[in-house]
FIPADO-502709 format. One line per 4 residues: number of its first residue (from 1); their letters; for each residue x, z, y of N, C-alpha, C. Coordinates in Angstrom, 2 decimals, always signed. Example, Ala and Ser with C-alpha at 12.3 -4.5 7.8 and 13.67 -1.06 7.14 Angstrom:
1	as	+13.19 +7.80 -5.69 +12.30 +7.80 -4.50 +13.20 +7.80 -3.30 | +12.85 +7.08 -2.25 +13.67 +7.14 -1.06 +12.90 +7.87 +0.03
This chain:
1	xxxx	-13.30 +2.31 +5.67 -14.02 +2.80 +6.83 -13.67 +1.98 +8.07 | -13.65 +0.36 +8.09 -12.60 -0.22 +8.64 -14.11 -0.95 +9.64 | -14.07 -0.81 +10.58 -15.90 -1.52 +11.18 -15.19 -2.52 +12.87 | -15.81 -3.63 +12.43 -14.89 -4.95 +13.38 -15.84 -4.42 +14.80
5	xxxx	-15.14 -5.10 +16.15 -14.66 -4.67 +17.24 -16.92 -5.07 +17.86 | -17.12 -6.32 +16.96 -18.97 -6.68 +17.31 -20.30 -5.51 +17.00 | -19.50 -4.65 +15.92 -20.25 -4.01 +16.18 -20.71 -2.70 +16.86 | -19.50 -2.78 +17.92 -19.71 -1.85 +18.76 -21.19 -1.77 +19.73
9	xxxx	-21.44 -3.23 +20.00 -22.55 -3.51 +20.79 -24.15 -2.63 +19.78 | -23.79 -2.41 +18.46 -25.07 -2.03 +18.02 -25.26 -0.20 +18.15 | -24.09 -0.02 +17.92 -23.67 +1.50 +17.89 -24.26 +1.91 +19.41 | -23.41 +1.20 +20.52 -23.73 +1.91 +21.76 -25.31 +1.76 +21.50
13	xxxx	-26.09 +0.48 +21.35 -28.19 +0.67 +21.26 -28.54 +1.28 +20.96 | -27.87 +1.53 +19.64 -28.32 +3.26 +18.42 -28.37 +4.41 +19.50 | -27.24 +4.60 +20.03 -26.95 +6.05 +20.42 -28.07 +5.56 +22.03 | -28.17 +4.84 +22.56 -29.20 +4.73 +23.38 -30.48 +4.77 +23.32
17	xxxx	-31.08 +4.36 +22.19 -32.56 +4.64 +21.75 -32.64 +5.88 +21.38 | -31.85 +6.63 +20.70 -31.82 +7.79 +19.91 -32.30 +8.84 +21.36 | -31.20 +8.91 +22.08 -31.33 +9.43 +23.54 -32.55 +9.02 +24.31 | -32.80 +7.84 +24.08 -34.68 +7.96 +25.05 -35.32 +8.55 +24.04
21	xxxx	-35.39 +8.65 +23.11 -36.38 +8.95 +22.25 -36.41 +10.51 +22.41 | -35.33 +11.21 +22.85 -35.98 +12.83 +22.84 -36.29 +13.10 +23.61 | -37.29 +14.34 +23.28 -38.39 +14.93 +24.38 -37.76 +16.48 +23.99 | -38.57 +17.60 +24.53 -38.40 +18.97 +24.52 -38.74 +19.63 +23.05
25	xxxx	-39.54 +18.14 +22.23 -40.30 +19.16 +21.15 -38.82 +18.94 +19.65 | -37.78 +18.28 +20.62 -36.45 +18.44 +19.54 -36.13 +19.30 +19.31 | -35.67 +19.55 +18.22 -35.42 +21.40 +17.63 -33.84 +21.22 +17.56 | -32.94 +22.73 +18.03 -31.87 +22.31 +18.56 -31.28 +22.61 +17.09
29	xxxx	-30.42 +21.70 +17.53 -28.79 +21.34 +15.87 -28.57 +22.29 +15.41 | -28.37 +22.12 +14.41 -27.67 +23.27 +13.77 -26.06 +22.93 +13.51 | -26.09 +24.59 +14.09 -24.61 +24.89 +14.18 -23.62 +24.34 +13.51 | -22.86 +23.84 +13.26 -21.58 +22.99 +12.75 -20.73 +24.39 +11.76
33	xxxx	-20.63 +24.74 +10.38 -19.42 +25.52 +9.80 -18.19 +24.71 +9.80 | -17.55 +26.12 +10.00 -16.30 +25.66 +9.71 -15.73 +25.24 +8.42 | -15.04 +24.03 +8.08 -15.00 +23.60 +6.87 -14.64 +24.65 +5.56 | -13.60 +25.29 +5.81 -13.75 +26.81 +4.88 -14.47 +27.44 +4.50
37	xxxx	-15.64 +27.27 +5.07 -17.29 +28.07 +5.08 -17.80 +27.43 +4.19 | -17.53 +25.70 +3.98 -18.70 +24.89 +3.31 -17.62 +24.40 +1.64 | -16.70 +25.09 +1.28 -15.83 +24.70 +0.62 -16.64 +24.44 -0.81 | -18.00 +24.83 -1.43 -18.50 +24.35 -2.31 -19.67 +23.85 -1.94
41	xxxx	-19.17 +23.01 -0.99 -20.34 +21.21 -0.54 -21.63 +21.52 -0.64 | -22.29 +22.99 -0.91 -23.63 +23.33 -0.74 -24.49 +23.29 +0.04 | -23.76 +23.03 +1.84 -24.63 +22.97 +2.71 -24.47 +21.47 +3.27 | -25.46 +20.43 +3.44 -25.54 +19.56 +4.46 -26.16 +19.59 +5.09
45	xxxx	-25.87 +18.63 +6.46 -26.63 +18.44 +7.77 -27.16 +16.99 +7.97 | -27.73 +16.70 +8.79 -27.65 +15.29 +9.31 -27.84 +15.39 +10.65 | -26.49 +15.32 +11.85 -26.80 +15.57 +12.97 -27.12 +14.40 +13.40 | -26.25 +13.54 +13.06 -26.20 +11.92 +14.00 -26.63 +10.60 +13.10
49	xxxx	-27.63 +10.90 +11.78 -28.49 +10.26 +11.46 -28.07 +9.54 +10.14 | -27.01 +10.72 +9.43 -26.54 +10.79 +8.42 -26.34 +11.18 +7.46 | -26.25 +11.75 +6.50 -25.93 +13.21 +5.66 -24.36 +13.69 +5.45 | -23.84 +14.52 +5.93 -22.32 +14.93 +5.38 -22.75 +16.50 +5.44
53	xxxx	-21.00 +17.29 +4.60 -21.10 +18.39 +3.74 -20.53 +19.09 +5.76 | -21.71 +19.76 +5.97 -21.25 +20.52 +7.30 -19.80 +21.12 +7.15 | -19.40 +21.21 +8.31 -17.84 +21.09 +8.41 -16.88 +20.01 +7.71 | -17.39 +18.83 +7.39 -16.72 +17.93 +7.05 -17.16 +16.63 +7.65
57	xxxx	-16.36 +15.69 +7.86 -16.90 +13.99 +8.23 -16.99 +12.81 +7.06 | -17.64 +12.25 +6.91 -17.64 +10.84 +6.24 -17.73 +9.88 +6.51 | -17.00 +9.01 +5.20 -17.45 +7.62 +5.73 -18.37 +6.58 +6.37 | -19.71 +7.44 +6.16 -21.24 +7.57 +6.72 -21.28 +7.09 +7.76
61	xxxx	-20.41 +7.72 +8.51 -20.04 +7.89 +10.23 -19.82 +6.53 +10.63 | -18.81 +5.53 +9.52 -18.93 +3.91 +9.76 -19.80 +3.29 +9.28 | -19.86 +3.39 +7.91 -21.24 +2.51 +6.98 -22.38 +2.38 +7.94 | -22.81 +3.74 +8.39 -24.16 +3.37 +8.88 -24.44 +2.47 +9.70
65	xxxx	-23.36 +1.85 +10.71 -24.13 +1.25 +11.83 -24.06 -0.28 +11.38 | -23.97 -0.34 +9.60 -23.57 -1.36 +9.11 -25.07 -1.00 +7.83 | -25.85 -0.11 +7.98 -27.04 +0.16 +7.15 -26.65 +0.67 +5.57 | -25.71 +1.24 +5.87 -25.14 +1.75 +4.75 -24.56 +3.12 +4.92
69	xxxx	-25.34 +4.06 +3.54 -24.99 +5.03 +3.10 -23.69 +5.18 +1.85 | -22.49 +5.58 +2.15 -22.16 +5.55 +0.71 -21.36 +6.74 +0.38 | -21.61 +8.40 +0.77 -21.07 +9.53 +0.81 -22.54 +10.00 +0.62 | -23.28 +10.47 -0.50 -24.49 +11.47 -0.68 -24.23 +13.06 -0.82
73	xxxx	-25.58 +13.51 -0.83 -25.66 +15.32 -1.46 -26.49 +14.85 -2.59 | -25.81 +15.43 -3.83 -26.03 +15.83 -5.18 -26.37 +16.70 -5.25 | -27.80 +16.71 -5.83 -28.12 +17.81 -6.13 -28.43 +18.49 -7.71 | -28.14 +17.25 -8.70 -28.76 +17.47 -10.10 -27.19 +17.39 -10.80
77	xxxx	-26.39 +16.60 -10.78 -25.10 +16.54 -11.72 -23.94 +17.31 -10.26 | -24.02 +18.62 -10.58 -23.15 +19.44 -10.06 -22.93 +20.33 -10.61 | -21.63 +21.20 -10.52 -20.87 +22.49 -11.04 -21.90 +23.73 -10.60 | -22.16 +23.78 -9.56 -22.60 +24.93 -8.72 -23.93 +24.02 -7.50
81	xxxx	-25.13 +24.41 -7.21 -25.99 +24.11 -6.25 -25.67 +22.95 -5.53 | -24.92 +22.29 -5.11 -24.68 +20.85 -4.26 -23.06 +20.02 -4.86 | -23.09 +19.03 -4.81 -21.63 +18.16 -5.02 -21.71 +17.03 -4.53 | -20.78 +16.73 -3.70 -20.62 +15.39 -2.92 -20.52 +13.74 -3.91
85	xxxx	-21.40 +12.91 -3.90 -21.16 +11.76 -4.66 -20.51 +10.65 -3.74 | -19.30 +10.04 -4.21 -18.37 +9.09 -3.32 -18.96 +7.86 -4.22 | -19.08 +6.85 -3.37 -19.36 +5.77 -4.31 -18.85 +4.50 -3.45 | -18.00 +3.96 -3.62 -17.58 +2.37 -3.01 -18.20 +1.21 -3.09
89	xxxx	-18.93 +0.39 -2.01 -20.27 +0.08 -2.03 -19.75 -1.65 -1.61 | -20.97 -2.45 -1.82 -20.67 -3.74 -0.95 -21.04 -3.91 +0.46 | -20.54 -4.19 +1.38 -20.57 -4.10 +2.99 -20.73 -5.31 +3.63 | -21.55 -5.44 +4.45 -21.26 -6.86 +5.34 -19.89 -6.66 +5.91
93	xxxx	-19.61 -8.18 +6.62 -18.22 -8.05 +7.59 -16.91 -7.71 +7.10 | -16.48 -6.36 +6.21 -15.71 -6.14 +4.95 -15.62 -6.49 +3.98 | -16.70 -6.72 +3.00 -16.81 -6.68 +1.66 -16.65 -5.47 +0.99 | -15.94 -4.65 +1.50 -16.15 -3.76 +0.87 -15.50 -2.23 +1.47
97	xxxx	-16.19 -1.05 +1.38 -15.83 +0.31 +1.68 -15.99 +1.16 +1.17 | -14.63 +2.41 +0.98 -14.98 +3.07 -0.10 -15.26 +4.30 +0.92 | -15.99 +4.93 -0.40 -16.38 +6.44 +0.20 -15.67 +7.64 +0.34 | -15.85 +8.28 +1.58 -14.81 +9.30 +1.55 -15.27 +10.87 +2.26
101	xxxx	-14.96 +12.26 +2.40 -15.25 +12.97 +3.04 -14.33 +13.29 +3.49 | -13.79 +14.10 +4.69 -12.75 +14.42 +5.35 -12.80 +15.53 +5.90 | -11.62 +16.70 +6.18 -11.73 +16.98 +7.85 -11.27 +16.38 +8.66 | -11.97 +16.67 +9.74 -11.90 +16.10 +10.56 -12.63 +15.20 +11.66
105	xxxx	-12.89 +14.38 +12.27 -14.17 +13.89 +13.17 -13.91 +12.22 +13.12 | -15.54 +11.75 +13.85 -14.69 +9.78 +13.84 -15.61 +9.66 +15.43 | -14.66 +9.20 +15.84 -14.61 +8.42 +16.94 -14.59 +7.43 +17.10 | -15.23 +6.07 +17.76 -15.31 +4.95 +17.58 -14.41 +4.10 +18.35
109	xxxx	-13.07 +3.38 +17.85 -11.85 +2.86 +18.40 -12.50 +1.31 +18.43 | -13.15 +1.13 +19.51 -12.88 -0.34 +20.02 -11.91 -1.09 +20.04 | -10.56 -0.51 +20.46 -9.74 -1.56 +20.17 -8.79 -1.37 +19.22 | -9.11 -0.72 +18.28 -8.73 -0.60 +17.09 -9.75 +0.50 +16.01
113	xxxx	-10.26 -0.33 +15.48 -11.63 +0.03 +14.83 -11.13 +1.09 +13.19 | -10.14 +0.47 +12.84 -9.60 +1.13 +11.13 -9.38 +2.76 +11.45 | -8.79 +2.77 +13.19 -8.26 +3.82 +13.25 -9.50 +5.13 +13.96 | -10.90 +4.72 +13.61 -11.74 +5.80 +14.68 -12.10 +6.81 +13.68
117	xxxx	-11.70 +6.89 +12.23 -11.53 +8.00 +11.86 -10.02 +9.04 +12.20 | -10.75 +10.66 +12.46 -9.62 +11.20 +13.14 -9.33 +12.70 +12.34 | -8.33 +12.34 +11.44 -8.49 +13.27 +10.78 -7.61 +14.43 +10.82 | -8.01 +16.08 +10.34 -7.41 +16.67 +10.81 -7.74 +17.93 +11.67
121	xxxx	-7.85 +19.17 +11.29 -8.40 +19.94 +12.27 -7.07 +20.93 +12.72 | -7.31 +22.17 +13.13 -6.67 +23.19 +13.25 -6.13 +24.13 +11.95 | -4.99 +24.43 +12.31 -4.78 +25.21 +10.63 -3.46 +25.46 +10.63 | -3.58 +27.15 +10.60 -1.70 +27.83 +10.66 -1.63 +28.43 +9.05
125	xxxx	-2.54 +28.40 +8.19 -2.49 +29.25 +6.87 -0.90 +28.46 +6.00 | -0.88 +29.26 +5.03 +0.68 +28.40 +4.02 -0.38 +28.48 +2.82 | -1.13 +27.50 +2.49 -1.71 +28.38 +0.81 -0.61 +27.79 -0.15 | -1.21 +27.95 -1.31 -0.17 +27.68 -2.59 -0.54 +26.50 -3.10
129	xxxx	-2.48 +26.35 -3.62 -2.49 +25.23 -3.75 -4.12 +24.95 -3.32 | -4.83 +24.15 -3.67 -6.10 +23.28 -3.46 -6.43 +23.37 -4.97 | -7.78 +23.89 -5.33 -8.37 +23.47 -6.92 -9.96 +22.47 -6.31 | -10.29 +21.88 -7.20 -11.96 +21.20 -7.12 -12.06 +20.87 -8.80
133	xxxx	-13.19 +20.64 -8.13 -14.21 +19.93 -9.77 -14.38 +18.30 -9.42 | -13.91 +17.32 -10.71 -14.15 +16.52 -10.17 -14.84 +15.34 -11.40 | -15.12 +14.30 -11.20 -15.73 +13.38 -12.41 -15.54 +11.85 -11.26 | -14.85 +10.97 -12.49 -14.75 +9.95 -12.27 -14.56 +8.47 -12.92
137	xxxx	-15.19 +7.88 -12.32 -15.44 +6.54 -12.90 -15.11 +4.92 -12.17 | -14.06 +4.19 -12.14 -13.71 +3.73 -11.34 -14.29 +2.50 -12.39 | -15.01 +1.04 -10.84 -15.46 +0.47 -10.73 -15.04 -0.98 -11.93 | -15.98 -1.83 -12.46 -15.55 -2.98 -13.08 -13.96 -4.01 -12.42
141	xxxx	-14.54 -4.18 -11.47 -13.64 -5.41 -10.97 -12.83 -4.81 -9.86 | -11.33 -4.81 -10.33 -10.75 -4.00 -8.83 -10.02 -5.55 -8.02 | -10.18 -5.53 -6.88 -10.32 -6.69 -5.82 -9.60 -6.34 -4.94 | -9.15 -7.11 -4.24 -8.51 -7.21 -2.39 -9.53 -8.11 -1.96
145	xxxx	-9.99 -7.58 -0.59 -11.22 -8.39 +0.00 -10.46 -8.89 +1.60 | -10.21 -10.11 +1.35 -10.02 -10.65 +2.82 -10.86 -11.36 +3.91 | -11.54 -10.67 +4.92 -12.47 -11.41 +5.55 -13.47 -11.67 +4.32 | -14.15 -10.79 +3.50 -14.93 -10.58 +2.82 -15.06 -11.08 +1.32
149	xxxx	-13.84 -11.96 +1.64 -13.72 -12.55 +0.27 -12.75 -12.36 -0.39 | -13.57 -11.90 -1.88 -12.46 -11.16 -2.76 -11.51 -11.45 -3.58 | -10.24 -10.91 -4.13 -9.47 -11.69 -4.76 -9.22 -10.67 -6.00 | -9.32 -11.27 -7.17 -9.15 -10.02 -8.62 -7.83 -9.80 -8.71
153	xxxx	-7.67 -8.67 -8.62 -6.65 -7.57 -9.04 -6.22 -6.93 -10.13 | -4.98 -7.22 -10.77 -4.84 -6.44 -12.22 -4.97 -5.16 -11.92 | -5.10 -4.13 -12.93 -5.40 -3.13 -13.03 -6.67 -1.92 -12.73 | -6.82 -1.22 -12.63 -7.61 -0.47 -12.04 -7.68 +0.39 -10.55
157	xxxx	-9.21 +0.64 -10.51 -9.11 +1.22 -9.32 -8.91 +2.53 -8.99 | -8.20 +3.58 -8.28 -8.34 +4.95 -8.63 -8.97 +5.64 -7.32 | -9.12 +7.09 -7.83 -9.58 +7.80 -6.52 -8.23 +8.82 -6.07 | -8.76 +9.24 -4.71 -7.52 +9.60 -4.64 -7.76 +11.34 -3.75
161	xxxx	-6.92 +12.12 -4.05 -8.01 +13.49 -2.96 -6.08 +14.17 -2.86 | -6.01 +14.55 -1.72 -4.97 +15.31 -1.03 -5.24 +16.28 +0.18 | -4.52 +17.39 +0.29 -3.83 +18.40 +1.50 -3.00 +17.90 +1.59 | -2.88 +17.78 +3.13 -1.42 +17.41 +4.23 -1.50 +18.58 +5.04
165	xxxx	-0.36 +19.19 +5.03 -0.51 +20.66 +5.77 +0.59 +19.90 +7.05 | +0.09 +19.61 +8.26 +0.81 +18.90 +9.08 +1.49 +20.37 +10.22 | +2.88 +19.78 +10.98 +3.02 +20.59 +12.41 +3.02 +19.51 +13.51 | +2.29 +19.65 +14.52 +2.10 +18.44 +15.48 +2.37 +19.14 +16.60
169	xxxx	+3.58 +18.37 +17.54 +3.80 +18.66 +18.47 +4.13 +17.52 +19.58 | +3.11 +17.43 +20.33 +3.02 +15.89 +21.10 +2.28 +14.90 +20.06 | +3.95 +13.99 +20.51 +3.65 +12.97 +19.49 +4.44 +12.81 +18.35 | +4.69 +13.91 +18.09 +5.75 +14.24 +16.74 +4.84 +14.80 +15.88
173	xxxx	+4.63 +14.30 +14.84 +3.91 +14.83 +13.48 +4.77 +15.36 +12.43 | +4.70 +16.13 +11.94 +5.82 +16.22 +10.37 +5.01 +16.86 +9.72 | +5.20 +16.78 +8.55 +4.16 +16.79 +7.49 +5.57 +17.92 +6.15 | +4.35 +19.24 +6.58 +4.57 +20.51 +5.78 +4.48 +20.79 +4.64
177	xxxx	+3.29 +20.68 +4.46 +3.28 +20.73 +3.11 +2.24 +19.55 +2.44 | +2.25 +18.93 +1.22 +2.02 +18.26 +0.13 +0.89 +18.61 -0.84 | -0.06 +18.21 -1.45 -0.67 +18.59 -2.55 -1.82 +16.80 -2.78 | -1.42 +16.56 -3.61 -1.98 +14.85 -3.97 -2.48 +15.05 -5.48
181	xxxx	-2.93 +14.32 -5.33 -3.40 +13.63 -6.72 -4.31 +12.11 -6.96 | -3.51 +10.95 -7.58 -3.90 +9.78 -7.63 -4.87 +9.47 -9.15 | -5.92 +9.13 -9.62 -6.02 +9.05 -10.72 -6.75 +7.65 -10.63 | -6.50 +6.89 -11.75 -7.31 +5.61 -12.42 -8.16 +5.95 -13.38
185	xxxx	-8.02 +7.11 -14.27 -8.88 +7.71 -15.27 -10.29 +8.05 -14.99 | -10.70 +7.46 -16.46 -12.58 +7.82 -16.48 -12.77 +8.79 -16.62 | -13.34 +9.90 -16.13 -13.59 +11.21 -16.16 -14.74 +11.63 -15.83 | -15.40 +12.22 -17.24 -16.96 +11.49 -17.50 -17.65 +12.96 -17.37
189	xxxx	-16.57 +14.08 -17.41 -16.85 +15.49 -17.39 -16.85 +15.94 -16.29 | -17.32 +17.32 -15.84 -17.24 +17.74 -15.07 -15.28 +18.61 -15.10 | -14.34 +18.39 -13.95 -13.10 +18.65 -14.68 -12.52 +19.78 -13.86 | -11.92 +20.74 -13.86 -11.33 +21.32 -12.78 -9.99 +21.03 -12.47
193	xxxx	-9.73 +20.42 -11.44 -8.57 +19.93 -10.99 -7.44 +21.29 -9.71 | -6.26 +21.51 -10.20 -5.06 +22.41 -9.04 -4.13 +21.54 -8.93 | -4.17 +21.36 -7.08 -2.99 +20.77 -7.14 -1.84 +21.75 -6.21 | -1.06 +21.61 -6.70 +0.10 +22.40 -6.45 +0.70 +21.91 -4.74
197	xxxx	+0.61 +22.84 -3.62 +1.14 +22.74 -2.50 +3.03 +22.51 -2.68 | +3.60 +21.53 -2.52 +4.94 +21.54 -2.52 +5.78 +21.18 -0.48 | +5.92 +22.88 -0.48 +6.40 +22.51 +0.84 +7.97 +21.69 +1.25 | +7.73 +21.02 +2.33 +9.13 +20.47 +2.91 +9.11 +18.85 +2.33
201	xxxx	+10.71 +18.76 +2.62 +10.73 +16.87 +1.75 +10.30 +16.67 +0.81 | +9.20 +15.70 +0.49 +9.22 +15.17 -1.27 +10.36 +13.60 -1.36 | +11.27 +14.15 -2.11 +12.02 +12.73 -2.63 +11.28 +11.76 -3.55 | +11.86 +10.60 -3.30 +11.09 +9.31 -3.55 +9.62 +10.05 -3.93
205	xxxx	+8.57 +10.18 -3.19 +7.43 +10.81 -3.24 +6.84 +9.12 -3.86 | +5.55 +9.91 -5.21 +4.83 +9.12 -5.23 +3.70 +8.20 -4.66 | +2.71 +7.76 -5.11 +1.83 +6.98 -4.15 +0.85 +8.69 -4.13 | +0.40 +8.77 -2.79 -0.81 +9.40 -2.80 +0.44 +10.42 -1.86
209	xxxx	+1.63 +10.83 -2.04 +2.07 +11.53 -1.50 +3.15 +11.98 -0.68 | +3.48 +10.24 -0.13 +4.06 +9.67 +0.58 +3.42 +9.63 +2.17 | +4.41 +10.03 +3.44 +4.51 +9.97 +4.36 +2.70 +9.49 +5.07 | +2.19 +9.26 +6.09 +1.21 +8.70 +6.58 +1.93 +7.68 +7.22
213	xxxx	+1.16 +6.97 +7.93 +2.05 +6.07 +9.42 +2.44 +6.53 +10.22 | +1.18 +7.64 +10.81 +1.62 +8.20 +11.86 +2.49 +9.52 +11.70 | +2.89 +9.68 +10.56 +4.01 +10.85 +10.26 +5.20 +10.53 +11.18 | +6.02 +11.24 +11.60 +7.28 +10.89 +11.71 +8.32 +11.60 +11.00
217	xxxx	+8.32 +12.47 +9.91 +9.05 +12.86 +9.27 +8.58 +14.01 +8.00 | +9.19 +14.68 +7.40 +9.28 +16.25 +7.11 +9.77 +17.39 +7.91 | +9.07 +18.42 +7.92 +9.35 +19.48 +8.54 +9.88 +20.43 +7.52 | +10.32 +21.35 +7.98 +11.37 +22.49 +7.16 +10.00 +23.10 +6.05
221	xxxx	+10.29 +23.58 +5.27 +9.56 +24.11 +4.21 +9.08 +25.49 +4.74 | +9.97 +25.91 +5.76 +9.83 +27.23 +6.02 +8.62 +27.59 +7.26 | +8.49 +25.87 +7.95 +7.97 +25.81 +9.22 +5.71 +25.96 +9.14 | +5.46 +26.71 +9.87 +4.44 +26.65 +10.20 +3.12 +25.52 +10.44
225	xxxx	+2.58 +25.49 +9.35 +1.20 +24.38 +9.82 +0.54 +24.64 +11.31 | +0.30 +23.68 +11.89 -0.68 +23.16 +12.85 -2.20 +22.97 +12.67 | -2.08 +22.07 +11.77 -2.92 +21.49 +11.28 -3.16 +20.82 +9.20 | -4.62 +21.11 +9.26 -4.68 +20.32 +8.00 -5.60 +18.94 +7.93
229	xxxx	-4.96 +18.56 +6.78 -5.94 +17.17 +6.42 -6.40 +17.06 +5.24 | -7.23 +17.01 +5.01 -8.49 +17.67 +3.19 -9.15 +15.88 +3.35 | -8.86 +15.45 +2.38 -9.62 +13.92 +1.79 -10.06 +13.65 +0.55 | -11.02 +13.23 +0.45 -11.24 +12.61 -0.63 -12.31 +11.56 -0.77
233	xxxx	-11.50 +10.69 -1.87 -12.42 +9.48 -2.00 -12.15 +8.40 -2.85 | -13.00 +7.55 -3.37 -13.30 +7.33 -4.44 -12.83 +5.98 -4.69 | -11.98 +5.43 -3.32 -10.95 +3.83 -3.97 -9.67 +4.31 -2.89 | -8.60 +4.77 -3.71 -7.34 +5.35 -3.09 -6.25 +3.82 -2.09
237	xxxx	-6.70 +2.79 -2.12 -6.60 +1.91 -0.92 -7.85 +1.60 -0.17 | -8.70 +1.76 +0.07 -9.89 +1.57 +0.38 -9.87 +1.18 +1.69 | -9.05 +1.95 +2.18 -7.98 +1.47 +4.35 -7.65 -0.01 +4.36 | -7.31 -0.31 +2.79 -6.91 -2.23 +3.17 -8.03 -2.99 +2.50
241	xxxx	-9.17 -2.58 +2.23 -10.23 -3.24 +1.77 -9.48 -3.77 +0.18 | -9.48 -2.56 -0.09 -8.91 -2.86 -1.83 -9.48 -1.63 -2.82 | -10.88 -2.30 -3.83 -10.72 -1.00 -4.38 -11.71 -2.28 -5.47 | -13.00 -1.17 -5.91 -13.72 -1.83 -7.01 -15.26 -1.46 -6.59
245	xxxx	-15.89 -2.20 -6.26 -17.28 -1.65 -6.17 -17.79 -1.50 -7.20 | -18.46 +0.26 -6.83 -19.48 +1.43 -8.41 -18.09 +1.69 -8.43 | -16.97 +2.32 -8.17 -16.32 +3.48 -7.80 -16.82 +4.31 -7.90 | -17.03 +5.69 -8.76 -17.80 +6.59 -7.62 -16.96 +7.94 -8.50
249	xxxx	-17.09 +8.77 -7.64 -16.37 +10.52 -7.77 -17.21 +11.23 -7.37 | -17.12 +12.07 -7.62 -17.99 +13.21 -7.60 -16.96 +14.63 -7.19 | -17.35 +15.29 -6.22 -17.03 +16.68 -5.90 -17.32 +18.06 -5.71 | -16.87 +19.00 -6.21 -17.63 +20.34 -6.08 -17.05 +21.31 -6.26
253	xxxx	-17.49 +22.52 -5.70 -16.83 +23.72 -5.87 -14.86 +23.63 -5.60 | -14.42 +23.23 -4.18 -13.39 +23.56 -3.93 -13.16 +24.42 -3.14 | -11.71 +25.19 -3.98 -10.80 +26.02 -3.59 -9.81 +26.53 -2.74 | -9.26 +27.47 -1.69 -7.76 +26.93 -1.49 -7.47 +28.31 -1.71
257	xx	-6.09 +28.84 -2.16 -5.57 +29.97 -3.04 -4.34 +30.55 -2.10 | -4.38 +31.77 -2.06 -3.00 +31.29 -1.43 -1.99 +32.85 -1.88
């Protein structure tokens, strides 16, 4: 979701034509749910000329001003009435971006563009764990793309979906509670996936469930969320332009238990 500093100049035109273009006979937005509301991906919107699962953000939010969709609504291969399709696509300027949904919002960082997704909302609950439905198929050729050009990579590409139950105070982050899951596996079914909330330190934590950047630590097991962070998406480096294009995951019908 990584969009260079030039194409800011197209974004601001977008959002300027868009704005002359309305008159009175615009019919007003619909209301924004809260992501808890939309937890089996049944409802989308398109406020800002996109499609995402209301109360959630996507990668959409960058692709597009790059003419690219790569976060859809499913409506035929799903568990229940709607399921989010992630698919990691080829991109100008990148080479490549994978797809993702989030909470949380994107803002457009001019002077630092990787970082205008902002993820993360409000959230004091303790649950136990996170369940979804998921199917996946990770891409032929997994690559590192530098300045668009790619370099082959042993192994495979995986997807990757986590809760970060964060406490934020200032500029102190610590990160509460845990629930990850990394997979490289073809998963051709529809699957139900629980991942288990593990509050406080994880020692030598694996990939997927290791620290952020902007973490600065662990918080007590006992301590109160702030905030959460709900992701998922379908090339689990996808931030360093590393994954496999035709990636794609599929999501539906998630849970949180508590």
């Amino acid at each position: 979701m990584k969009i260079f500093n030039s194409l800011l100049t197209i974004l601001l035109i977008s959002v300027f034509l868009y704005s002359c273009s309305s008159d009175d006979s615009t019919p007003p937005p619909v209301e924004e749910l809260h992501f808890e509301e939309n937890l089996s991906l049944d409802t989308w919107t398109e406020p800002d000329g996109y499609p995402k699962p209301s109360g959630w953000e996507t990668s959409n939010a960058g692709t597009i001003i790059v003419g690219t969709v790569n976060a859809s609504e499913e409506k035929t291969d799903v568990v229940s009435g709607s399921s989010a399709k992630l698919e990691t696509v080829k991109v100008i300027f990148t080479g490549i971006a994978a797809s993702t949904f989030y909470t949380g919002a994107f803002q457009y960082n001019s002077s630092d563009p990787a970082n205008s997704a902002i993820l993360g909302v409000p959230f004091t609950k303790r649950p136990k764990s996170m369940s979804f439905h998921y199917k996946y198929t990770p891409g032929q050729t997994y690559e590192q793309y530098t300045n668009t050009t790619p370099t082959t990579l042993t192994g495979l590409d995986s997807c990757l979906a986590y809760m970060f139950l964060q406490k934020r105070e200032g500029d102190k982050i610590e990160r509460v509670g845990t629930a990850a899951m990394q997979n490289s596996d073809t998963v051709t079914e529809w699957t139900k996936k629980t991942l288990n909330v593990q509050y406080g330190e994880i020692v030598n934590p694996e990939p997927g469930f290791r620290l952020r950047s902007d973490e600065t630590g662990w918080a007590d097991a006992n301590a109160t969320p702030t905030h959460v962070i709900i992701v998922f998406t379908s090339s689990s480096a996808g931030d360093f332009f590393r994954g496999a294009i035709g990636s794609t995951m599929y999501v539906d019908e998630i849970s949180i238990e508590y």
